[in-house]
SERO-4910 file (N, C-alpha, C, O; in steps of 0.05 Angstrom, whole numbers):
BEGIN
 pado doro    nc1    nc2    nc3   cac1   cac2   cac3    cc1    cc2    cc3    oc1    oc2    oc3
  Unk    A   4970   2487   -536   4973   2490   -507   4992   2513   -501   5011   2518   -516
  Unk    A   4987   2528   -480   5006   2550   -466   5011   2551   -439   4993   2549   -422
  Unk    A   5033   2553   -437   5041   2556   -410   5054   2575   -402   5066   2587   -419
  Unk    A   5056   2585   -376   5068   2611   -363   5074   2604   -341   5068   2583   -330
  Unk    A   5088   2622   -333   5108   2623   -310   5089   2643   -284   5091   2667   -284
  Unk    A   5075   2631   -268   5061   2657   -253   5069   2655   -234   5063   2635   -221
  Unk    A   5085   2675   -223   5092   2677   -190   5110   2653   -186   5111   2644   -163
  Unk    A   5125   2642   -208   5137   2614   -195   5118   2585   -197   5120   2565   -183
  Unk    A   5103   2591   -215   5089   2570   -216   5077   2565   -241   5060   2580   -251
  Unk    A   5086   2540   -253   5071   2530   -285   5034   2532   -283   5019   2519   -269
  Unk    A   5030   2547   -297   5005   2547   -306   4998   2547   -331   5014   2556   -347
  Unk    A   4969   2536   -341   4960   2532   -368   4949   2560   -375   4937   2571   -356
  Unk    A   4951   2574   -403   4932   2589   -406   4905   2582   -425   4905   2576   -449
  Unk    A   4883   2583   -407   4864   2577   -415   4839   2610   -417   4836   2626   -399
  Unk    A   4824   2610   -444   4802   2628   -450   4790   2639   -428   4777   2660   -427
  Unk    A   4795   2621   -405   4779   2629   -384   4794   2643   -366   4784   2663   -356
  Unk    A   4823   2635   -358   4835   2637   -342   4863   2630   -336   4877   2637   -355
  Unk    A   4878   2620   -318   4904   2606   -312   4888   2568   -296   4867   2560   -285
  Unk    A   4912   2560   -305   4900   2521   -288   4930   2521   -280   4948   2523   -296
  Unk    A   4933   2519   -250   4951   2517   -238   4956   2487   -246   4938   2471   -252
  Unk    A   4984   2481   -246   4988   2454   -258   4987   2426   -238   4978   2403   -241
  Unk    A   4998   2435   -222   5012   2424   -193   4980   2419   -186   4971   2397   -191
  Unk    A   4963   2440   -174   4939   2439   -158   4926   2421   -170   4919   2399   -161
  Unk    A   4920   2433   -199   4895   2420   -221   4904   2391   -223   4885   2375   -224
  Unk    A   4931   2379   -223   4937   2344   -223   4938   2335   -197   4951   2314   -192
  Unk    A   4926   2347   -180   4924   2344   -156   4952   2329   -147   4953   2307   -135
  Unk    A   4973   2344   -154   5005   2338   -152   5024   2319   -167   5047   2311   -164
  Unk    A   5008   2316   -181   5015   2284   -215   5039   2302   -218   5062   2295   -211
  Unk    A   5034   2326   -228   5057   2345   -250   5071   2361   -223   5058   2365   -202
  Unk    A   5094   2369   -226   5102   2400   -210   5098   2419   -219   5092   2425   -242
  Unk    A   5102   2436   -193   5093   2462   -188   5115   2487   -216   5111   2505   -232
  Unk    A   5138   2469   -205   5158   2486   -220   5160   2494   -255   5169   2478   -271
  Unk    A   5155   2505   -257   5168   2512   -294   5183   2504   -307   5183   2498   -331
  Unk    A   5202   2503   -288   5221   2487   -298   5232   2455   -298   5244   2442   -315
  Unk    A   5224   2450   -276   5218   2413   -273   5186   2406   -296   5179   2384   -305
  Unk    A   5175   2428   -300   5151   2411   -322   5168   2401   -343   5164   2377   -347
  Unk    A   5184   2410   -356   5191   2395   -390   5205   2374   -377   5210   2357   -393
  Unk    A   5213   2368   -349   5216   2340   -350   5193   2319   -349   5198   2295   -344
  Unk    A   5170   2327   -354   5139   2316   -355   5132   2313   -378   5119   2293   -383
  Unk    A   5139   2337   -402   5130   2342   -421   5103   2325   -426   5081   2335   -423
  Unk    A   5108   2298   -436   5095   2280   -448   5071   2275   -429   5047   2274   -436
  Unk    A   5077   2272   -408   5050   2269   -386   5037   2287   -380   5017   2286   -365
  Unk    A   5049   2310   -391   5037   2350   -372   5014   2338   -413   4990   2338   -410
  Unk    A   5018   2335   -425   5012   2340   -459   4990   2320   -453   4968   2329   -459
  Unk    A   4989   2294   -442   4973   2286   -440   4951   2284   -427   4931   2273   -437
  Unk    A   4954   2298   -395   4937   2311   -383   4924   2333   -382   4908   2339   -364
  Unk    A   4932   2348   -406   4915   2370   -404   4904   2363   -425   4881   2372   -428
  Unk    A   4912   2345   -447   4884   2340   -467   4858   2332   -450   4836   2337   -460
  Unk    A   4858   2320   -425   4826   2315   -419   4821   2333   -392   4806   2326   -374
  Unk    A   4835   2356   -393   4829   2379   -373   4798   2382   -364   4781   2387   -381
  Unk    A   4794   2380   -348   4764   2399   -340   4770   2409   -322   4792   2404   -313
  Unk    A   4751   2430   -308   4742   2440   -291   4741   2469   -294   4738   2482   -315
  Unk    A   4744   2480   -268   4735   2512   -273   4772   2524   -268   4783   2511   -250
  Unk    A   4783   2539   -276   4812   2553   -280   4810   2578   -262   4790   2592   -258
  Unk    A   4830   2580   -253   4833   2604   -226   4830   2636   -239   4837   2639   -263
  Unk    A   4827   2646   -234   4830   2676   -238   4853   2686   -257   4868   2701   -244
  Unk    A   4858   2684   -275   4887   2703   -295   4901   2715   -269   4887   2726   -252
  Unk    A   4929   2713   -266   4945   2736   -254   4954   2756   -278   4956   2752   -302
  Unk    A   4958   2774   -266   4972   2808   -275   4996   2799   -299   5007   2778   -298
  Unk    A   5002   2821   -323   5025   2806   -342   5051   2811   -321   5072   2800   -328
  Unk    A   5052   2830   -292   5076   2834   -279   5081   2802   -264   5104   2796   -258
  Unk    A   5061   2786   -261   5065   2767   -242   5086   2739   -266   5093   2716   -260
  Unk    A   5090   2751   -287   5100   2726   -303   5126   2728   -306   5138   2749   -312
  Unk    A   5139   2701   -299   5165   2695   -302   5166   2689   -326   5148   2688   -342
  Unk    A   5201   2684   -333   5210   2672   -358   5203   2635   -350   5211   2621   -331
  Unk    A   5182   2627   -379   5174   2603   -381   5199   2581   -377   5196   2559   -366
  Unk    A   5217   2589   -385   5238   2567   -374   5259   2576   -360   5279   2574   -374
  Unk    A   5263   2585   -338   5279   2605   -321   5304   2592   -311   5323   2608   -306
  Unk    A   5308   2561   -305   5336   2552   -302   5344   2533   -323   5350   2511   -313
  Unk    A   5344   2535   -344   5363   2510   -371   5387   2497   -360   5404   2509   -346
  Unk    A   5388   2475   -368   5415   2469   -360   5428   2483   -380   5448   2493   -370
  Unk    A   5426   2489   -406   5449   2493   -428   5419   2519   -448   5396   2516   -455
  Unk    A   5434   2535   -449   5424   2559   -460   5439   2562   -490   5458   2578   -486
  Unk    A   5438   2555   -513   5445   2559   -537   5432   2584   -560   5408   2587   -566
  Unk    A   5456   2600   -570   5443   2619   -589   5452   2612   -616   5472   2596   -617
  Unk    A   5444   2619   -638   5452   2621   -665   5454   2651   -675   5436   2668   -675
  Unk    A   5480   2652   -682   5494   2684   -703   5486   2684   -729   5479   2663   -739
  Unk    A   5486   2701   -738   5476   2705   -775   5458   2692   -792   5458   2690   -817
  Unk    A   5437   2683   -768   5413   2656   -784   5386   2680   -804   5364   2673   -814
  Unk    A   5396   2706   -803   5373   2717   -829   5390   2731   -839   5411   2740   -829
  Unk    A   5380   2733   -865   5395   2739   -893   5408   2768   -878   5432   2772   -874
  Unk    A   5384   2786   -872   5384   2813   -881   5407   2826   -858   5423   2844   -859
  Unk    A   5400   2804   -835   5425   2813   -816   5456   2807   -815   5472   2820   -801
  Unk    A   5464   2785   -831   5479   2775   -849   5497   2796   -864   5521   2803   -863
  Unk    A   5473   2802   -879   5482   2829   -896   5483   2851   -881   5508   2855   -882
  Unk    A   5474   2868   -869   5479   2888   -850   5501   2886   -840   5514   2907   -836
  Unk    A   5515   2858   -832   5541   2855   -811   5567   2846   -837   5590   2836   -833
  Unk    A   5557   2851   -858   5579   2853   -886   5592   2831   -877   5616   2828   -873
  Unk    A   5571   2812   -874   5592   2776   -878   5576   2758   -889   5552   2760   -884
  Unk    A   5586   2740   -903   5570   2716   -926   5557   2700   -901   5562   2695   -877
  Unk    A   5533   2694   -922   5518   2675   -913   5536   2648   -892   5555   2638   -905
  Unk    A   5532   2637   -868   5542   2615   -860   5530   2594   -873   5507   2588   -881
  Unk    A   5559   2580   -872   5548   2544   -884   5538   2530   -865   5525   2510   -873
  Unk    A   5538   2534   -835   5540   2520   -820   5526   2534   -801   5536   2557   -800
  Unk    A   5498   2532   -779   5498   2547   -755   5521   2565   -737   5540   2552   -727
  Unk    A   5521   2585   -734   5534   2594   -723   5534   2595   -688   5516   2611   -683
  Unk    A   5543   2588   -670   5534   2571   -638   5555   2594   -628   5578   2599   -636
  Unk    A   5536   2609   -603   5547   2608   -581   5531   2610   -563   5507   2610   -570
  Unk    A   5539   2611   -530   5520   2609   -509   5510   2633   -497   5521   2654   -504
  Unk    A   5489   2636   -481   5483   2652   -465   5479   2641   -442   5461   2625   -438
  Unk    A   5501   2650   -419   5495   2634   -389   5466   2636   -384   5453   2653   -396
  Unk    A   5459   2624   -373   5438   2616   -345   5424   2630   -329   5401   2633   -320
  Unk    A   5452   2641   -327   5447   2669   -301   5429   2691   -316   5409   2699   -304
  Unk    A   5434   2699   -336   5427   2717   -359   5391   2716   -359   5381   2737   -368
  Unk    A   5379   2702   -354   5351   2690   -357   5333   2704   -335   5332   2697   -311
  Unk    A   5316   2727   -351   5290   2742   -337   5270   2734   -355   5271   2719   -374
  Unk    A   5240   2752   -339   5219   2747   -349   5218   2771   -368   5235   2788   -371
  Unk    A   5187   2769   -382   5185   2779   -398   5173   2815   -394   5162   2828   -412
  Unk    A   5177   2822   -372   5176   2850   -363   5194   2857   -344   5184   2866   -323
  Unk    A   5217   2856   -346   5238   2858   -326   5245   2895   -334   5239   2911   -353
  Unk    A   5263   2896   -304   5279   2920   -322   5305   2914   -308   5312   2907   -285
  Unk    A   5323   2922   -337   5355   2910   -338   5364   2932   -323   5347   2948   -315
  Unk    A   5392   2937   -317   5411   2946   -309   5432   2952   -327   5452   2939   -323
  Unk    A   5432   2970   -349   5457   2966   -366   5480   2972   -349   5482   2988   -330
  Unk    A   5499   2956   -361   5530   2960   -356   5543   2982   -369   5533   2998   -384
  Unk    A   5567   2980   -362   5581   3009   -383   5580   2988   -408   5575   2963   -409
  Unk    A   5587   3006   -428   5587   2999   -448   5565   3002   -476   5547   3019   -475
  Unk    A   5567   2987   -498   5544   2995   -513   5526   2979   -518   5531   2971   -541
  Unk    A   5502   2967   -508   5477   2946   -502   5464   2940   -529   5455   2962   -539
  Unk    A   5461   2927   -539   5450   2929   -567   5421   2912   -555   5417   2903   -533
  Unk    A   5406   2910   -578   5379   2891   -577   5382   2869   -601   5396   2877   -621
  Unk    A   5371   2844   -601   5370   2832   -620   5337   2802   -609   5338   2780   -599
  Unk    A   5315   2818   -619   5291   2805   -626   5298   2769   -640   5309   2761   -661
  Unk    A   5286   2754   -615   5286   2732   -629   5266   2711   -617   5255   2715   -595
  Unk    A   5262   2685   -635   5247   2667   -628   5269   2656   -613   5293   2659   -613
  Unk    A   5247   2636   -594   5262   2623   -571   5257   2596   -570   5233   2593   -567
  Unk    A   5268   2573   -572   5254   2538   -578   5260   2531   -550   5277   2545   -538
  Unk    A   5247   2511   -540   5248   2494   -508   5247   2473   -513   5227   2459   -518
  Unk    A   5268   2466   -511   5262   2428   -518   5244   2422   -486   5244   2431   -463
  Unk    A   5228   2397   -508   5213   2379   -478   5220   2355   -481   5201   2339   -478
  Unk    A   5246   2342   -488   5250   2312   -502   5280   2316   -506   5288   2335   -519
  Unk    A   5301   2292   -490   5327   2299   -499   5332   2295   -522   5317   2279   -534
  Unk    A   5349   2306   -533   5356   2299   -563   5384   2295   -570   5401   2311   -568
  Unk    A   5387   2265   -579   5423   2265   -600   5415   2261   -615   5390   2256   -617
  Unk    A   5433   2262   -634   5439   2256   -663   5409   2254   -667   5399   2232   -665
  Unk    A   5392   2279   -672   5359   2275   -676   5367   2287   -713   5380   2306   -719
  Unk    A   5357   2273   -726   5351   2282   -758   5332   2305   -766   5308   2305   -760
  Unk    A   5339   2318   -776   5315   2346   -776   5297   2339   -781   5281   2355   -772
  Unk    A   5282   2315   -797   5260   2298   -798   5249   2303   -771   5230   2318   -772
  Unk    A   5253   2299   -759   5245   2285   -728   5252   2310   -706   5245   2307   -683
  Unk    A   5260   2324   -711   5262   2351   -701   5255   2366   -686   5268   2373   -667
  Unk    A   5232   2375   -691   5202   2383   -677   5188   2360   -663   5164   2366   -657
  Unk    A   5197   2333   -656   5180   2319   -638   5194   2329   -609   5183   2327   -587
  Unk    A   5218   2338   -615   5232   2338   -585   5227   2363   -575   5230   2368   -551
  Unk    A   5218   2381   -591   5203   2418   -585   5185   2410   -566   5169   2392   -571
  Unk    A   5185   2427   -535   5157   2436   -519   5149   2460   -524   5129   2466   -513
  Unk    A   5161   2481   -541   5148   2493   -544   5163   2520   -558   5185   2516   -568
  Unk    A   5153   2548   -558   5166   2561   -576   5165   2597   -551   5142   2599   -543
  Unk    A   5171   2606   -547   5174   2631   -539   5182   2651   -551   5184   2647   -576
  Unk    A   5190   2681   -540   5199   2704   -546   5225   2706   -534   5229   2697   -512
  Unk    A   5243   2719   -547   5263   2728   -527   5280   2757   -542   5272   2770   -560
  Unk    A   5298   2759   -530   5317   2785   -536   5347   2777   -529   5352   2765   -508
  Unk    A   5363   2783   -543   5392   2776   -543   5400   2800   -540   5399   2814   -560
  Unk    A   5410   2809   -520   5418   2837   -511   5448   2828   -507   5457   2808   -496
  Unk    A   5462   2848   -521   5490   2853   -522   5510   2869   -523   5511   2887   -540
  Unk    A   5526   2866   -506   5548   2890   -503   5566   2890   -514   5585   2876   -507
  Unk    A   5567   2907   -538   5582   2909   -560   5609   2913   -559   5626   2905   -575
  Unk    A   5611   2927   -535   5636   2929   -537   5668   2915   -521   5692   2918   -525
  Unk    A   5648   2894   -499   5658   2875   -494   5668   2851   -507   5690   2839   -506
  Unk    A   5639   2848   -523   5639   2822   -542   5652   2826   -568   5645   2811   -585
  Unk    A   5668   2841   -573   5681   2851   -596   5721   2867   -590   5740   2874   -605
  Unk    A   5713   2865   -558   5746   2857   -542   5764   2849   -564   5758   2831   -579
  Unk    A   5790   2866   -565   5811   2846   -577   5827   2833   -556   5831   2846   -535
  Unk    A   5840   2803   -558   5855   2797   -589   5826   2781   -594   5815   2789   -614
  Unk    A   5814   2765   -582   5789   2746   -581   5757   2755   -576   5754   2767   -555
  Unk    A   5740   2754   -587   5715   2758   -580   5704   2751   -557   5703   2727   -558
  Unk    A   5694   2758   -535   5678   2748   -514   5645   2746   -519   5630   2757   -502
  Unk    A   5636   2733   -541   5612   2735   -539   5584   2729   -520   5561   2739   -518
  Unk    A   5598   2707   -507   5586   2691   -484   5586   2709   -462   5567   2714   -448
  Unk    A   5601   2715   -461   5597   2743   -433   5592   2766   -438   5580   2780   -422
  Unk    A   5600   2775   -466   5585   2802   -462   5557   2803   -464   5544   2823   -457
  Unk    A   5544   2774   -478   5519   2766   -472   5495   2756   -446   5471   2751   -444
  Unk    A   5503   2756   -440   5511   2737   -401   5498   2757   -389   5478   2748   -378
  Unk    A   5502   2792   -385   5502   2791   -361   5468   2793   -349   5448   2790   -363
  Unk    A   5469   2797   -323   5449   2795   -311   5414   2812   -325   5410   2837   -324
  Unk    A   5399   2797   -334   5379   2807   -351   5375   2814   -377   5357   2828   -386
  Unk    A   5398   2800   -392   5405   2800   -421   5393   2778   -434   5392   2779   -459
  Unk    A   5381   2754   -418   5361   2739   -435   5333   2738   -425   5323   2718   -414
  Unk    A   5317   2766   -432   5292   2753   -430   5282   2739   -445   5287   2737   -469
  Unk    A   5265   2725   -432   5247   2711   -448   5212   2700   -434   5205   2696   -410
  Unk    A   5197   2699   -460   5166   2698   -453   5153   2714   -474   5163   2720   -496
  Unk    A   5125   2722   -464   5114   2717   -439   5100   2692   -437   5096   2683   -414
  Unk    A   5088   2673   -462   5086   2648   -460   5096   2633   -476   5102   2640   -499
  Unk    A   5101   2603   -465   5112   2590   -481   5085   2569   -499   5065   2560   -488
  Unk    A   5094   2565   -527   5066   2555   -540   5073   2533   -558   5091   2535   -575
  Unk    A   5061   2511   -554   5061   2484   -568   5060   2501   -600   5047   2522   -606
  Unk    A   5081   2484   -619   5077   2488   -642   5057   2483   -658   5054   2491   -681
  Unk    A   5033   2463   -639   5016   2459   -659   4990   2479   -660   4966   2477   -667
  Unk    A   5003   2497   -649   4981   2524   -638   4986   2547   -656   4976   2569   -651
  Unk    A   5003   2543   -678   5010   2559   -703   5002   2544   -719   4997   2520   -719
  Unk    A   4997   2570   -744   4987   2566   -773   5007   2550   -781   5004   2526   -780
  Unk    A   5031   2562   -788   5057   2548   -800   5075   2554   -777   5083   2577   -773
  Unk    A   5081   2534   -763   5107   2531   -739   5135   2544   -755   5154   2544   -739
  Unk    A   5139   2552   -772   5154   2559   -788   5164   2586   -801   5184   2596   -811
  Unk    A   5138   2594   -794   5139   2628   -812   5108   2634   -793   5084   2629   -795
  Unk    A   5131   2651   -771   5129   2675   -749   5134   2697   -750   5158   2703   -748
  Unk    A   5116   2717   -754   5121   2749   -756   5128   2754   -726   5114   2748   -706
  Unk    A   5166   2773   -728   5163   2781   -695   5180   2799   -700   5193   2797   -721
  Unk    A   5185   2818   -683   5203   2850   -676   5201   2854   -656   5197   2841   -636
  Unk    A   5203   2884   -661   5213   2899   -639   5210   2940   -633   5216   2957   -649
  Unk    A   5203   2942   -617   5199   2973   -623   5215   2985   -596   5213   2972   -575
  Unk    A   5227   3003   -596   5245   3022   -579   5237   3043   -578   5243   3056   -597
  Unk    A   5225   3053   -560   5209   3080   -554   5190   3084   -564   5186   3107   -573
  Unk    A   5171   3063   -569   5153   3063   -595   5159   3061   -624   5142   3058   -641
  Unk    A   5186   3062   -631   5186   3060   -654   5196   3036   -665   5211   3021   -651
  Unk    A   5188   3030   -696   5189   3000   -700   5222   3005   -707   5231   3025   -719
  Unk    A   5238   2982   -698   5267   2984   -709   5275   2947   -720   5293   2939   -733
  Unk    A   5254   2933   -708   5263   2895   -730   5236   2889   -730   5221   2889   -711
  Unk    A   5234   2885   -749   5207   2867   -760   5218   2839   -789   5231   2840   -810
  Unk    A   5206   2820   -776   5216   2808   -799   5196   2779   -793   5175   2780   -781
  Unk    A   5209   2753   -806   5188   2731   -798   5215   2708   -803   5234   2710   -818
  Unk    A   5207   2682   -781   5223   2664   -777   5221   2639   -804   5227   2616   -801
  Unk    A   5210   2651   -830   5217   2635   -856   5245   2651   -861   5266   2638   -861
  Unk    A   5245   2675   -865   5271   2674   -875   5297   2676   -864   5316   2690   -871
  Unk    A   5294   2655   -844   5320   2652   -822   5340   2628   -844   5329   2615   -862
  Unk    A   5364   2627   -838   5383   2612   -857   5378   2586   -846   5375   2568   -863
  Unk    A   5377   2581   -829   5374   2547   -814   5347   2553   -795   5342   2569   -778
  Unk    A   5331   2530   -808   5304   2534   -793   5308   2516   -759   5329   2503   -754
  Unk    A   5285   2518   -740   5290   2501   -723   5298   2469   -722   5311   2454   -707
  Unk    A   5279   2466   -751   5291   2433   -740   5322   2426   -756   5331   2403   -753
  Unk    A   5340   2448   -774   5351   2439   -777   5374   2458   -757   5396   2459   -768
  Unk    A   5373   2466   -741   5381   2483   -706   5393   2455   -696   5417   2448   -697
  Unk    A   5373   2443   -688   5366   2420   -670   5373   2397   -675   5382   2382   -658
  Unk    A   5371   2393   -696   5399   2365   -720   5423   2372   -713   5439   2356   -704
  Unk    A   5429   2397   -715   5457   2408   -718   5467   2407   -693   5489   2395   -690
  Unk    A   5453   2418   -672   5471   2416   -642   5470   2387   -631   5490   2376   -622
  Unk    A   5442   2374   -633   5451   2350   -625   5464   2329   -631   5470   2310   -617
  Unk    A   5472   2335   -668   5495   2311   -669   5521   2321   -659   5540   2307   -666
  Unk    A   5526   2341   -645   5549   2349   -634   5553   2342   -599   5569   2328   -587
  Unk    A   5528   2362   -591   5524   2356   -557   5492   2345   -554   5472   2350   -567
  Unk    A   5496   2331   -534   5460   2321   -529   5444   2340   -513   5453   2347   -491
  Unk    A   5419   2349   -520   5404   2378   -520   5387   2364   -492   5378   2342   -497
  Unk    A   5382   2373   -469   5369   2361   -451   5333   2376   -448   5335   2400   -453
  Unk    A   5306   2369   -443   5287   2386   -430   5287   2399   -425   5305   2395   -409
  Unk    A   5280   2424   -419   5279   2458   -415   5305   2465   -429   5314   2486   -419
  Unk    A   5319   2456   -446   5343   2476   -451   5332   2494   -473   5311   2488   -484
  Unk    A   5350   2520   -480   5338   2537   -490   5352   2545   -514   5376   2545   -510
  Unk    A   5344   2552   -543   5352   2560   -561   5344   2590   -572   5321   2595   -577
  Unk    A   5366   2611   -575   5359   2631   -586   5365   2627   -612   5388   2626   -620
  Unk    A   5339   2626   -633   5346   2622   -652   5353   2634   -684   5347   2625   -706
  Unk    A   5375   2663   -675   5372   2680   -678   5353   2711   -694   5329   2711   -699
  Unk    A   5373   2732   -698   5359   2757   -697   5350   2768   -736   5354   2753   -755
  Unk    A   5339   2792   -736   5330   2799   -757   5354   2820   -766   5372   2822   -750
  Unk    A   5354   2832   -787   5364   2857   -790   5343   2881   -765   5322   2878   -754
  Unk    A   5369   2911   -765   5352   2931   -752   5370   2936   -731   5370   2957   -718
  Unk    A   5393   2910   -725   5411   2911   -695   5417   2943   -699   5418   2957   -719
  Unk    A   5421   2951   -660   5433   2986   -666   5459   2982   -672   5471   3002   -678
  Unk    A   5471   2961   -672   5508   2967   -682   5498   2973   -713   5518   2981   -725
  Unk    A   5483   2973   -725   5485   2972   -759   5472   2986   -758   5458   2980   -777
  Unk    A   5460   3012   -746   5448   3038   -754   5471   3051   -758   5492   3044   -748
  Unk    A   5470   3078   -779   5484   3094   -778   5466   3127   -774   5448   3131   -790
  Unk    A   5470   3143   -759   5493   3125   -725   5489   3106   -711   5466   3100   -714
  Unk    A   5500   3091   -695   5504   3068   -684   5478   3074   -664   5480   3096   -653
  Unk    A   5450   3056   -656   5439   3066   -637   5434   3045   -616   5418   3027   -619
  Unk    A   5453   3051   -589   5447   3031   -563   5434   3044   -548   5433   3068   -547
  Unk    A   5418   3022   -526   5397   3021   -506   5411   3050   -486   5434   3059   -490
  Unk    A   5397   3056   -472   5399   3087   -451   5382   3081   -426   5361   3068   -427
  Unk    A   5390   3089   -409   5363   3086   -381   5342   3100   -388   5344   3123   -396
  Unk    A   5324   3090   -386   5288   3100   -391   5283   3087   -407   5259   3085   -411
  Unk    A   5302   3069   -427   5289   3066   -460   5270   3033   -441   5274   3017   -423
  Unk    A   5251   3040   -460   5226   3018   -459   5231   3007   -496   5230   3019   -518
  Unk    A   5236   2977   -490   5235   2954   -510   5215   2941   -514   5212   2924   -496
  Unk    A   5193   2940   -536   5182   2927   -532   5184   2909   -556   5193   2916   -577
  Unk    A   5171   2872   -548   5186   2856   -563   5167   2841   -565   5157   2833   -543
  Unk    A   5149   2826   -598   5140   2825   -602   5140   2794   -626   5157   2792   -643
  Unk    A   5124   2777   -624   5110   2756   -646   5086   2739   -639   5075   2734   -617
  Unk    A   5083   2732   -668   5051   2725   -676   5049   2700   -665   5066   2682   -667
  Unk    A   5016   2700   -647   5014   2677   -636   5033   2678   -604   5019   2667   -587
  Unk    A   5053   2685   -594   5061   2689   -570   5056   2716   -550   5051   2716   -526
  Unk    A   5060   2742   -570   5049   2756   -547   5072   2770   -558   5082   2768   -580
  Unk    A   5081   2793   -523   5098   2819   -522   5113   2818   -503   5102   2808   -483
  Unk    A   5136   2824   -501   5145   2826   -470   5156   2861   -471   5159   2873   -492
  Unk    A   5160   2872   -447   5166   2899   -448   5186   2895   -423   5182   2883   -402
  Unk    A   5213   2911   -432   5237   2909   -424   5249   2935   -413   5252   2948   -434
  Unk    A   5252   2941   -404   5259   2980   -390   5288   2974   -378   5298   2956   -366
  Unk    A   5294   2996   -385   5328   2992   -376   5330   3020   -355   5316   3040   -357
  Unk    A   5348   3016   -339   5360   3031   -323   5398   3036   -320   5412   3028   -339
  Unk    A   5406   3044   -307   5442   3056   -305   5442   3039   -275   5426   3034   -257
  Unk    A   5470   3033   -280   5476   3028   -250   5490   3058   -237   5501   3077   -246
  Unk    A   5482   3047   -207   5487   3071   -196   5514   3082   -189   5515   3104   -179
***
């Protein structure tokens, strides 16, 4: 199953078309995107006996970010080898957790606004819980997943690297630093939920390519880990982090510029394209 964000409104993507969710349950489910993963289980079970005829596809401009208000927006630091190594620090024993506000959350063709400073990119898969989760065992892991997306961890390097303390949460934060999309897709709509080819290209050119087997902590053991700590609610969002390729580890160092077009990319979800601008 897939879903998107069209115009503000959960829809299925179907071969034919879009199934408005709200209309098609003749009001069973909501309208909203974000009130669906409080459905999950009843949106999953009503579209297994879907019929009818599906509305017209809207435009890829008309698509929001699939989960656009989370209560709790969670990322993971240093979860692939090669970026690990690039940032000359040992493997973590442990997930590495910090947040990305709320506010931070566009769709998957926006165009940002960089701030002063130096904007990095970082290509990543995105998890949605549709099922709260504590103390869930990585066994059991993936029952509480609605689904899997695209996103981008855009960061201002030079905020988030402030002395005496790091600000990573804010230099992460600001306004259009978490896209995400363009659809969100039941895991059981992959070959292996596990090992996802996804990147990234900047002006056309490829700069992360990699696949979500060789991440250090896979999702379900993400999802063990935060919820025996805090309880993970429906639509909340996990970035689960990036590949090697970040521009802080080019030499020379290469950050985002007004005009640059991002485009961001994995198998089975699709592309989103990201264009940056200066403030004025």
């Amino acid at each position: 199953m897939r879903v998107v964000n069209a115009a503000g409104r959960a829809s299925l993507v179907t071969a034919d078309g879009l199934v408005d969710v709200e209309s098609a349950s003749g009001g069973a489910l909501p309208a909203g995107p974000q009130e669906l993963y409080e459905h999950w289980d009843a949106l999953r079970a009503w579209a297994a006996d879907l019929t009818g005829a599906p509305v017209p596809p809207r435009v890829v401009r008309d698509l929001g970010p699939p989960a656009p208000r989370p209560r709790q927006v969670f990322a993971i630091g240093l979860n692939y080898r090669d970026h690990a190594a690039e940032s000359g620090v040992d493997l973590p024993r442990a997930p590495v957790v910090f947040t990305k506000f709320p506010a931070s959350i566009t769709g998957p063709s926006a165009t940002v606004t960089l701030p002063q400073g130096s904007v990095d990119f970082e290509t990543e898969l995105v998890v949605v819980l549709g099922r709260h989760a504590h103390r869930v065992p990585a066994a059991r892991a993936w029952d509480h997943v609605a689904g899997l997306t695209l996103g981008q961890d855009l960061s201002e390097r030079r905020l988030q690297f402030t002395p005496p303390t790091p600000q990573f949460s804010l230099a992460k934060s600001y306004p259009g630093f978490a896209p995400i999309g363009p659809e969100l897709v039941t895991p059981d709509e992959f070959p292996d939920r596990d090992d996802i080819g996804l990147g990234c290209r900047l002006n056309g050119e490829l700069v992360q390519q990699s696949r979500t087997s060789r991440m250090v902590f896979s999702v379900s053991e993400i999802i063990s880990y935060l919820s025996s700590i805090v309880p993970l609610f429906a639509g909340d969002v996990i970035f689960t982090g990036t590949p090697a390729g970040i521009g802080a580890a080019r030499d020379p160092a290469r950050f985002l510029a007004a005009g640059d077009e991002l485009v961001t990319f994995a198998e089975g979800i699709g592309s989103m394209h990201t264009r940056f601008t200066s403030e004025s």
